[in-house]
N, C-alpha and C positions, 0 to 999 in steps of 0.2 A: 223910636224903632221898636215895633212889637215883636215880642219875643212870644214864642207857644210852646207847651211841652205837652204832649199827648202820651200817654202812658197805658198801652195794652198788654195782656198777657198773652204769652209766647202759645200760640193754640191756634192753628188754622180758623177761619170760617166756614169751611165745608170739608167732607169727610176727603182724607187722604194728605190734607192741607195739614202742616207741622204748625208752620207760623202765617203772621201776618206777610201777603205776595208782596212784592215788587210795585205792582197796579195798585193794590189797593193803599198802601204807603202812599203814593204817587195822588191819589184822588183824596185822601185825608191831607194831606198837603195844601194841596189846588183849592179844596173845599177850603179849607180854615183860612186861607190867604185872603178869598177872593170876599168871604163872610168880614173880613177887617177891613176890604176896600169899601166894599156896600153901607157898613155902618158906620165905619169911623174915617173913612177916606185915608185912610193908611195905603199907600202905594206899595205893591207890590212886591219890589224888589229891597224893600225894607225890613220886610217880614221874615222873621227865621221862626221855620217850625222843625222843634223836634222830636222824632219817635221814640222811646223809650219801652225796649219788648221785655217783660220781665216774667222770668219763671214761673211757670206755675203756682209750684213749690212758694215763692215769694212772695202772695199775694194773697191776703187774709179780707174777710167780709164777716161780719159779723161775730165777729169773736174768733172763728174758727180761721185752719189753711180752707183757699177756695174750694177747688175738691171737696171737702165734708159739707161745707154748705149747702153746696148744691147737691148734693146727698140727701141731707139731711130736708132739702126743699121738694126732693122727688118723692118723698115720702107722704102721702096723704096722712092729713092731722099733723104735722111735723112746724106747722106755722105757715106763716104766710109773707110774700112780699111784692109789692106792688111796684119792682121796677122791672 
């Protein structure tokens, strides 16, 4: 039985949006269930996937909290990263 954990930070995807909707929870769901049927023939109702929204605040890249990162990445000459 596959287990998923999916792990996003607490931050809407478009502007006025706090966190991750309801819908979109619901479609990273569907998505990752349906990607274990296709490839691994894992049935459906087998599959537990879970969200985990984590703070901002909690969620470090590159050495730094996220926020300075990305800071620090809007900055021309500041480095560079290809994801």
């Amino acid at each position: 039985m596959p287990f998923v954990s999916i792990q996003v930070t607490r931050e809407g995807s478009a502007p006025g949006v706090e966190a991750v909707t309801e819908q979109e929870k619901a479609r990273l769901i569907a998505g990752v269930s349906q990607v274990l049927l296709e490839v691994l023939g894992k049935p459906l109702e087998s599959t537990f996937v879970v969200i985990n929204e984590v703070p901002l605040g909690n969620w470090g890249w590159g050495g730094l909290p996220v926020a300075e990162f990305r800071a620090a990445r809007s900055v021309p000459g500041a480095g560079s990263d290809s994801s």
